[in-house]
C-alpha positions as CSV (number, residue, x, y, z in Angstrom):
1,X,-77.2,-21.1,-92.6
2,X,-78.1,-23.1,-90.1
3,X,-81.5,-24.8,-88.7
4,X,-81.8,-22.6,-86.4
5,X,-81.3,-19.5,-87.9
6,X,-83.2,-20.4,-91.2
7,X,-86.1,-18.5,-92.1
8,X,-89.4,-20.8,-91.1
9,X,-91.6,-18.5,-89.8
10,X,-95.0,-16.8,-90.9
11,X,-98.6,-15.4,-89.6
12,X,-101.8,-13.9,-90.5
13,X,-102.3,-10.6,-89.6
14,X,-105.9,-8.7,-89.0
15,X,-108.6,-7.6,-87.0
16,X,-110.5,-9.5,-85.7
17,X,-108.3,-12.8,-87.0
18,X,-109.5,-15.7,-84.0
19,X,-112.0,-17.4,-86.8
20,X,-109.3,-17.7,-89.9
21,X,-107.8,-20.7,-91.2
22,X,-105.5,-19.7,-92.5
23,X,-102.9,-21.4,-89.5
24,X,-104.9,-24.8,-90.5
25,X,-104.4,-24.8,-94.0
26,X,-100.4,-23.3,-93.8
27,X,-99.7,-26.2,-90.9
28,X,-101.4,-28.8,-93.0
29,X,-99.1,-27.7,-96.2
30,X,-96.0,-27.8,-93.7
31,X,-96.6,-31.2,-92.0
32,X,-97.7,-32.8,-96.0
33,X,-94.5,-31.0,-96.9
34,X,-92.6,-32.1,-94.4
35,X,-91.0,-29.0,-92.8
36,X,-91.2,-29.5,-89.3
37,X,-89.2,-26.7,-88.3
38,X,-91.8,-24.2,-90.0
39,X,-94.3,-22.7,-87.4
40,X,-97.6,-20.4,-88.7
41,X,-99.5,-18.0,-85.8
42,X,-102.1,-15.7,-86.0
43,X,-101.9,-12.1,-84.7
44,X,-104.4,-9.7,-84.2
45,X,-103.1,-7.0,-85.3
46,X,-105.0,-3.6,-86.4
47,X,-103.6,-0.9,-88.9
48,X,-102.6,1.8,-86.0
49,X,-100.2,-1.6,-84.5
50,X,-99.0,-2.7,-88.3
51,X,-96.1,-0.4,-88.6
52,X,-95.1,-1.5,-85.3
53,X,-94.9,-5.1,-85.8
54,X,-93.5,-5.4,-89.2
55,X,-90.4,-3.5,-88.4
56,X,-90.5,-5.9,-85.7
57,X,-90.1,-8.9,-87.4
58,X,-86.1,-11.2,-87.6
59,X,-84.5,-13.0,-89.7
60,X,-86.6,-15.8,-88.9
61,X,-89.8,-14.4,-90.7
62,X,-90.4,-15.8,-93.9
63,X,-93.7,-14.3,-94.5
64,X,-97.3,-13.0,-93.8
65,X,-100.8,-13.5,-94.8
66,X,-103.0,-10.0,-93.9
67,X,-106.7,-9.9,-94.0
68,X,-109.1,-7.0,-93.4
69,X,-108.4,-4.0,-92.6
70,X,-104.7,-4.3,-93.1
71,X,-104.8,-4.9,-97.4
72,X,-104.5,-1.8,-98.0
73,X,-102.3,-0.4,-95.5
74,X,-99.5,-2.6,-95.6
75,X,-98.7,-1.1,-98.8
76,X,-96.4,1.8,-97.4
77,X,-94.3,-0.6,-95.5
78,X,-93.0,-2.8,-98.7
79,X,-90.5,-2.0,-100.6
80,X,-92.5,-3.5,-103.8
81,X,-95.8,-4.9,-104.8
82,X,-96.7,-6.9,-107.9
83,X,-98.2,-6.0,-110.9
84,X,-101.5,-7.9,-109.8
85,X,-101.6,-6.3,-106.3
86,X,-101.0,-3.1,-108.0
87,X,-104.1,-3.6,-110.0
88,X,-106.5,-3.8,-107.4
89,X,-104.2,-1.3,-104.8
90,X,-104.6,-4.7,-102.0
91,X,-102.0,-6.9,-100.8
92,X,-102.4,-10.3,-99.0
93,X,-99.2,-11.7,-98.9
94,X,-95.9,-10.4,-97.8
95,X,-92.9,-12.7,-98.3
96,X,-89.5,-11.3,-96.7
97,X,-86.7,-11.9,-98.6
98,X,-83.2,-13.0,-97.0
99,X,-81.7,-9.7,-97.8
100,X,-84.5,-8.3,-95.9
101,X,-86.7,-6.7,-98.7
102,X,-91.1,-6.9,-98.0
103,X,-92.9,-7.7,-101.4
104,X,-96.2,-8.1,-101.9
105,X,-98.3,-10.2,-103.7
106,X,-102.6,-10.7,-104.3
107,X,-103.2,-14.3,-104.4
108,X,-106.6,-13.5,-104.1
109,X,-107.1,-13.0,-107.7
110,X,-105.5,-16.1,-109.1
111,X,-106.8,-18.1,-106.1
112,X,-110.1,-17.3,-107.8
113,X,-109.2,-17.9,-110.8
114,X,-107.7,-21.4,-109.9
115,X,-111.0,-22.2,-107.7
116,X,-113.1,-21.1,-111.0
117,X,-111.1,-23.2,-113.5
118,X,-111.0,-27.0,-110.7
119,X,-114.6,-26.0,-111.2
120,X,-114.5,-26.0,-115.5
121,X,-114.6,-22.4,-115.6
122,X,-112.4,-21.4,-118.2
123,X,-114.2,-18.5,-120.3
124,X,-117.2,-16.8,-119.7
125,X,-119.8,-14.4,-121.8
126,X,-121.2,-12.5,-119.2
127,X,-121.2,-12.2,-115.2
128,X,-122.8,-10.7,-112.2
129,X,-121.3,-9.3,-109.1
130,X,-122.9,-9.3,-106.1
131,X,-121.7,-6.4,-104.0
132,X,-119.0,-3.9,-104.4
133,X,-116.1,-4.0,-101.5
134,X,-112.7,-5.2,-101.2
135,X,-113.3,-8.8,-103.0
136,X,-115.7,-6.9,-105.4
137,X,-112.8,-5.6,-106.8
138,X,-110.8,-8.3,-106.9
139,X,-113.5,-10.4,-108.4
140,X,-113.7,-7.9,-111.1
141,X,-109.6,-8.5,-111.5
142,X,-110.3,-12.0,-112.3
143,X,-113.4,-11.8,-114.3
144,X,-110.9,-9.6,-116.5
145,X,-109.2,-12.6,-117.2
146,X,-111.7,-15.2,-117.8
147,X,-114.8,-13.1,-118.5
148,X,-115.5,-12.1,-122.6
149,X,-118.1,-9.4,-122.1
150,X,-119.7,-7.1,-119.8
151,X,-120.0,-7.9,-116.2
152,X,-122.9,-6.4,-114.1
153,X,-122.2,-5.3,-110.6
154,X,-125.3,-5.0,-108.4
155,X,-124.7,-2.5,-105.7
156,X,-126.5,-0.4,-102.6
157,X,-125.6,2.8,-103.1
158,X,-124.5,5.1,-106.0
159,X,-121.3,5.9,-104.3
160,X,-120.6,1.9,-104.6
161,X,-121.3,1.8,-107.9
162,X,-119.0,4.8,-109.3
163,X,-116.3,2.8,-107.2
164,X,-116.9,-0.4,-109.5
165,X,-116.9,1.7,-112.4
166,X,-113.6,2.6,-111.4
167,X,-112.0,-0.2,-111.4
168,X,-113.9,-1.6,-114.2
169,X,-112.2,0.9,-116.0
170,X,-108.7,0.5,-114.6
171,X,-108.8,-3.6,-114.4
172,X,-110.4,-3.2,-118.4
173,X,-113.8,-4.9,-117.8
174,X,-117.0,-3.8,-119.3
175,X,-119.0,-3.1,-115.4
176,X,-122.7,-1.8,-115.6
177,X,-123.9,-1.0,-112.3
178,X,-127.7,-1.9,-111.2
179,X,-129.5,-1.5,-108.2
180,X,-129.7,-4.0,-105.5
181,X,-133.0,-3.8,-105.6
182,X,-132.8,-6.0,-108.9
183,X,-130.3,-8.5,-107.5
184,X,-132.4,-11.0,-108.8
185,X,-131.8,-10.6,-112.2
186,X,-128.1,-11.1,-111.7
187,X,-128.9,-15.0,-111.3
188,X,-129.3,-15.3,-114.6
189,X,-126.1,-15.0,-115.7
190,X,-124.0,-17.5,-116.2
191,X,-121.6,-16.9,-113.4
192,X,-122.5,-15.2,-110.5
193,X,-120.1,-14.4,-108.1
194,X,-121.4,-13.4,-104.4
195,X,-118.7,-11.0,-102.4
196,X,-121.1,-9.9,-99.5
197,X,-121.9,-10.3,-95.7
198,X,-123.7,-13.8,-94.6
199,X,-127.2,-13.1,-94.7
200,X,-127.4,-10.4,-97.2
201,X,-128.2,-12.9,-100.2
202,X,-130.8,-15.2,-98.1
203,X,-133.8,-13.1,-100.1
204,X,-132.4,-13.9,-103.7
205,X,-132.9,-18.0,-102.5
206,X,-136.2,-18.2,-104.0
207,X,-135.3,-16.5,-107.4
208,X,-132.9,-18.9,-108.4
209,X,-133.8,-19.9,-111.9
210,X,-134.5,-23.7,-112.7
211,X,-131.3,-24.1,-114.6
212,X,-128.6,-21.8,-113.5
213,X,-125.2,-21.3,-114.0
214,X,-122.5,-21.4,-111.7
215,X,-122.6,-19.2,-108.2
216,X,-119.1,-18.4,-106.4
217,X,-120.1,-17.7,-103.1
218,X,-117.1,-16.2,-101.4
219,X,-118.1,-16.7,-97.9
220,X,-117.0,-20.3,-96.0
221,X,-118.4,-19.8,-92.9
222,X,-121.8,-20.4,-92.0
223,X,-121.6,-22.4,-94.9
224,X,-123.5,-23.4,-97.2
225,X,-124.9,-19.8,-97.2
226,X,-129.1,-20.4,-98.1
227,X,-128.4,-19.0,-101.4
228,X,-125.5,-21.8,-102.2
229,X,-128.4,-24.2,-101.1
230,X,-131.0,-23.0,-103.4
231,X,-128.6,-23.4,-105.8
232,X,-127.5,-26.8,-105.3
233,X,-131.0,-27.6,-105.2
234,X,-131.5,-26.4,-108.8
235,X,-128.5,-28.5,-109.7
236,X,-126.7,-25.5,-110.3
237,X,-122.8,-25.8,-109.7
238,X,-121.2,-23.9,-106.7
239,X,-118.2,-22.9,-105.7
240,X,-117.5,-21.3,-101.9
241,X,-115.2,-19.3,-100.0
242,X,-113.5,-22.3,-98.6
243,X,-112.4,-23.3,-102.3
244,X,-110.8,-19.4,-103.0
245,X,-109.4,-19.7,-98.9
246,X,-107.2,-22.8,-100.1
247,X,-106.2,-22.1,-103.9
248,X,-105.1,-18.8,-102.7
249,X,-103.3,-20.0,-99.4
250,X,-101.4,-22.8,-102.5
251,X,-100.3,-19.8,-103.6
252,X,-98.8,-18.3,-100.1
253,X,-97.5,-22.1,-99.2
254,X,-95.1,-21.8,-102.5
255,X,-93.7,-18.3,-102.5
256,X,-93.3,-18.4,-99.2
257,X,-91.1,-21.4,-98.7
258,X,-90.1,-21.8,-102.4
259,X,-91.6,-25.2,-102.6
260,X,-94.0,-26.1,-105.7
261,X,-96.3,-27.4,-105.4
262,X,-97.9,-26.7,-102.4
263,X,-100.5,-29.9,-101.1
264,X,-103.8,-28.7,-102.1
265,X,-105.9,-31.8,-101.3
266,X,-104.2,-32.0,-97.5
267,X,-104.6,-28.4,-97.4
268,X,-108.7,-28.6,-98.7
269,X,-109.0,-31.9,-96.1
270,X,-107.3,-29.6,-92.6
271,X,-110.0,-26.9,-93.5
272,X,-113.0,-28.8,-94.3
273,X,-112.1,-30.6,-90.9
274,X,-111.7,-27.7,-88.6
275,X,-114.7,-26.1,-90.3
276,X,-117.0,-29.3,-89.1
277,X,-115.6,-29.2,-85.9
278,X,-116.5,-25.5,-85.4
């Protein structure tokens, strides 16, 4: 195989995809790793066009990153997902094999994991989740992992909650399901993990308790959100969605071009910059 015919390519994929970073993080892993001849676009790409432009892609793809609303419906087009992406029915990485095979992977889930533990979270008693969507549930896959005991999910509707029950009971995690309207009990526990929209948490900023635990906020950008703020301010420890964008993208870096391990301080530094800059 030559350098020219290699596999070196690979993309993110979604609607609307102009404000990821994921091509910052994946460039900044190829230049520390030194493969120059590897190249990482972004495509906008919704799920009616998907079916289109995977069976679209050469020999020169290696692999793709997808991000909302195209988790779910890549699914039909591989030939095999993993056990984790099984788990939580949501794929976010696609690596194509030489042979030409599509499997699919969640790195979401042990990218969480991996931002919890940097962080010292190892074990917990008890969590709350804020919200119930897509990262709800994978947030629930984790906490299956690292979480002891029950895990309260605090929801909008009651349609929500049966869904978190759900996968409570399919990931194995002990979910109760509260109201919104009592969100601010959930920052008493001693993780608190924050999956919704920016702004939706702003009224929980002055309920945060004088000691609290640790809050992973999922979002990245505005960042800090005001409830990360209040937080800090509390000297509570945080963790954000730019942490869980890099541990997971690791995680894409090294099955994608089969080299371990991926730079994860270069990685952190490209998105941290480009963040600033926005």
């Amino acid at each position: 195989m030559t350098s020219t015919d290699r596999r070196h390519r690979a993309a993110v994929l979604g609607s609307p995809i102009a404000h990821s970073l994921s091509p910052v993080l994946h460039r900044a892993a190829y230049a520390e790793l030194g493969l120059d001849d590897w190249s990482y676009d972004r495509f906008d790409v919704d799920e009616a066009a998907l079916p289109g432009f995977v069976e679209g892609l050469d020999s020169s793809w290696a692999g793709l990153s997808l991000t909302m609303p195209l988790k779910r419906a890549i699914i039909p087009l591989l030939d095999s997902i993993s056990e984790t992406a099984s788990s939580v029915e949501a794929v976010n990485t696609v690596v194509l094999t030489e042979g030409g095979r599509r499997t699919g992977d969640n790195t979401d889930i042990p990218g969480m994991i991996a931002a919890l533990r940097e962080r010292g979270v190892e074990k917990t008693e008890s969590a709350a989740v804020l919200g119930a969507g897509a990262t709800a549930s994978s947030a629930l896959a984790a906490l299956s992992q690292i979480c002891t005991g029950p895990v309260t999910a605090y929801v909008r509707s009651r349609e929500r909650g049966d869904e978190m029950r759900g996968w409570g009971e399919r990931l194995g995690v002990d979910v109760h399901i509260a109201d919104w309207a009592e969100a601010e009990q959930a920052l008493h526990a001693p993780l608190v993990i924050a999956t919704t929209p920016a702004g939706a948490t702003d009224g929980l900023m002055d309920a945060v308790p004088e000691r609290p635990g640790t809050l992973f906020d999922v979002l990245y950008e505005p960042w800090p959100t005001g409830l990360a703020s209040a937080w800090e301010s509390h000297s509570g420890a945080v963790i954000g969605g730019l942490d869980l964008l890099v541990h997971q993208a690791v995680l894409q870096v090294e099955q994608m071009t089969g080299r371990s391990p991926a730079p994860l301080a270069a990685m952190r530094q490209a998105g941290e910059q480009a963040l600033a800059a926005r």
